[in-house]
C-alpha positions as CSV (number, residue, x, y, z in Angstrom):
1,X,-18.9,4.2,53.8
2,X,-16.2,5.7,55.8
3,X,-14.3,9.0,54.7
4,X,-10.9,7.2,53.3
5,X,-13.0,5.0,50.8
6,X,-14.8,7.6,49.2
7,X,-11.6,9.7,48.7
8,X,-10.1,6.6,47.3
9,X,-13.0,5.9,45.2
10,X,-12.9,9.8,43.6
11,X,-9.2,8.9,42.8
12,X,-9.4,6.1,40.8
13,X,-12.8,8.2,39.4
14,X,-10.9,10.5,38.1
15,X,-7.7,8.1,36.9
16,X,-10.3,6.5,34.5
17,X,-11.8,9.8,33.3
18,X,-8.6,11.1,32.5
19,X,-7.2,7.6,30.9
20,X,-10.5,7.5,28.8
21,X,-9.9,11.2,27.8
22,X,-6.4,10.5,26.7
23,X,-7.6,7.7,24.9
24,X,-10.4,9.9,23.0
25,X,-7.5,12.5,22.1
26,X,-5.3,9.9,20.5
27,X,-8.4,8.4,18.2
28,X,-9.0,12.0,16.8
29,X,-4.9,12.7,16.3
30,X,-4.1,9.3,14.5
31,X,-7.3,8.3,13.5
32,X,-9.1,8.7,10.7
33,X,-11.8,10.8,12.6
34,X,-9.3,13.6,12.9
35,X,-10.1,14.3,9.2
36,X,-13.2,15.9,9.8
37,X,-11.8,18.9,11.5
38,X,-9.6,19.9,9.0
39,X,-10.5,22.2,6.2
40,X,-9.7,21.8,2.6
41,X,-9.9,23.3,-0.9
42,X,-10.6,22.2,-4.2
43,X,-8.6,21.3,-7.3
44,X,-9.8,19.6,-10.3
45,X,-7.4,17.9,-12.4
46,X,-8.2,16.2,-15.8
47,X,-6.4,12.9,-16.8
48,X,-6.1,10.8,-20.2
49,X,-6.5,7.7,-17.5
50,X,-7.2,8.0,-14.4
51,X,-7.6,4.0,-12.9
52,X,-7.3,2.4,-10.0
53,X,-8.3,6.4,-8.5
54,X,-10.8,5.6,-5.8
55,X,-12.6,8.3,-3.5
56,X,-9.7,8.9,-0.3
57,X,-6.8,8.0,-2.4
58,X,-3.9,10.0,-1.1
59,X,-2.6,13.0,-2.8
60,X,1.6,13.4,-2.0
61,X,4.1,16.1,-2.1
62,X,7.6,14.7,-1.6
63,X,5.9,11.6,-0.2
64,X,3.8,13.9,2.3
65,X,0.6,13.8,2.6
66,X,-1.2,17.0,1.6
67,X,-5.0,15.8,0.8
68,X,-6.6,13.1,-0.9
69,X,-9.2,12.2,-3.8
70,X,-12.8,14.2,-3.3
71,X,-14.4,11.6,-5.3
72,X,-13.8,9.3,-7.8
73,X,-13.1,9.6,-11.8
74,X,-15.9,11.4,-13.7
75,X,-16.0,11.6,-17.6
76,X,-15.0,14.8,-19.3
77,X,-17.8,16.0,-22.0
78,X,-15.6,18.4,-24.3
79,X,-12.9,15.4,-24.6
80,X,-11.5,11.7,-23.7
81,X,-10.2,11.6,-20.3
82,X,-11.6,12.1,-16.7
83,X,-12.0,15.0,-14.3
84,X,-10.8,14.0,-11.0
85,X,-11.2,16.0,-7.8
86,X,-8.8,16.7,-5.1
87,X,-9.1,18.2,-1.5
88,X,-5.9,19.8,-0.3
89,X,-5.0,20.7,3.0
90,X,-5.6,24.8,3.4
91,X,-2.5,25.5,4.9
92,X,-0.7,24.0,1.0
93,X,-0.1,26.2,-1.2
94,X,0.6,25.0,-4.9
95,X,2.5,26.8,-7.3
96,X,1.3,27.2,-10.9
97,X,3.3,25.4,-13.3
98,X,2.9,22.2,-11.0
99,X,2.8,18.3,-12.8
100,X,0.2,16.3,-11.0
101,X,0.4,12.6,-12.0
102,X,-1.3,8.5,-11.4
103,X,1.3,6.8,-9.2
104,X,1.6,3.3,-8.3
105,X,3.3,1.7,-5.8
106,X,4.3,-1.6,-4.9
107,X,3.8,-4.9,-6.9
108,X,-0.1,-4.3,-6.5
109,X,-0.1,-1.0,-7.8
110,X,-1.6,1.0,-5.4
111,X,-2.5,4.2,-7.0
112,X,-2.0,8.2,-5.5
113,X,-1.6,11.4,-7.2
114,X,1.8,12.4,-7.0
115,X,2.4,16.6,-7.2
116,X,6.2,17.4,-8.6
117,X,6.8,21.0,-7.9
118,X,8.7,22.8,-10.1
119,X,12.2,24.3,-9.4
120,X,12.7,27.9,-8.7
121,X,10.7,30.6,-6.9
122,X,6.8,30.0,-7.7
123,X,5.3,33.0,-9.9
124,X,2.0,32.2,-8.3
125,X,-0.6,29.8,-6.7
126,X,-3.0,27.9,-7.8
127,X,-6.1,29.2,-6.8
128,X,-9.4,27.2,-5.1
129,X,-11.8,25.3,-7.7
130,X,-8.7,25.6,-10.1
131,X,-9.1,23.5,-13.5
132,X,-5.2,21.9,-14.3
133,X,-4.2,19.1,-16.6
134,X,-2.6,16.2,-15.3
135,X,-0.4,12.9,-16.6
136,X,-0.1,9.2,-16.1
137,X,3.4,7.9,-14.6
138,X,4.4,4.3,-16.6
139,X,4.0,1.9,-13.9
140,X,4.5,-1.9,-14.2
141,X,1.6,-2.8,-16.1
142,X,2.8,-0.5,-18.9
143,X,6.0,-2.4,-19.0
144,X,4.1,-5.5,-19.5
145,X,1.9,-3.8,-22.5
146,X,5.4,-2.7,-24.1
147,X,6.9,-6.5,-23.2
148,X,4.1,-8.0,-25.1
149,X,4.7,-5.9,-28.0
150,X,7.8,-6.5,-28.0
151,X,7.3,-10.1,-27.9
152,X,5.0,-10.0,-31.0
153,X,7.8,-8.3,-33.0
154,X,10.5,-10.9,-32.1
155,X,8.0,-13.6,-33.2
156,X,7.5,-12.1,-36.9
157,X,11.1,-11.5,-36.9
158,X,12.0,-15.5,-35.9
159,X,9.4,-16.6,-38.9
160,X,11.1,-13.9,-41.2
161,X,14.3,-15.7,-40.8
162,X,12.6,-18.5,-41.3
């Protein structure tokens, strides 16, 4: 092997090094294994329902992502309802006085917690392993629920006229 193959040989040696590289950098950034290296904190908040919650689900701020579900729903002893677990990003910072409720989106109801903020200069934060109490957003199967009723009504009203 002559002197001008081997230098062309160490050139496309290092072309695929640095192309595989590259391609190990972008699987951590928008890839799912990037959220291993991030570090979170804990928040527990209790809901009267809490389905269609699933470990991962995304927790969102404004639509932003800002953690996701530690685990799934687990029953409350003292009461009804569940307790349900949330990592946030450590760089978030949540004010006290903050709503954090079931969302569904789309026509298959894909559920997320949803945090609302509220207005005005926060007195305080929320701190790590924090207990808060949380609420259900009406979605489109609770219209259906409130249809039916109202369905039933109509009926005994049409047989009243009767």
């Amino acid at each position: 092997m002559n002197r001008h193959e081997r230098g062309l040989e160490f050139k496309v040696g290092i072309f695929v090094f640095v192309g595989l590289a590259m391609l190990g950098a972008l699987l951590v950034q928008f890839g799912r294994l990037g959220e291993g290296f991030k570090t979170y904190y804990t928040i527990t908040v209790r809901f009267s329902d809490a389905s269609g919650l699933l470990k991962g689900t995304d927790v969102l701020l404004a639509g932003a992502r800002i953690g996701k579900v530690a685990a799934g729903p687990k029953l409350v002893r003292e009461g009804s309802g569940v307790a349900v677990p949330l990592k946030i990003y450590d760089y978030i910072k949540i004010p006290e006085g903050t709503k954090f409720t079931v969302g569904s989106s789309g026509l298959l109801g894909d559920r997320f917690v949803n945090v609302a903020i509220p207005s005005g200069p926060p007195k305080g934060y929320l701190p790590p392993n924090a207990d808060v109490n949380g609420a259900r957003d009406t979605g489109i199967d609770d219209l259906t629920r409130s249809g039916g009723a109202l369905v039933n009504d109509l009926r005994g009203t049409v047989q009243k006229i009767d």
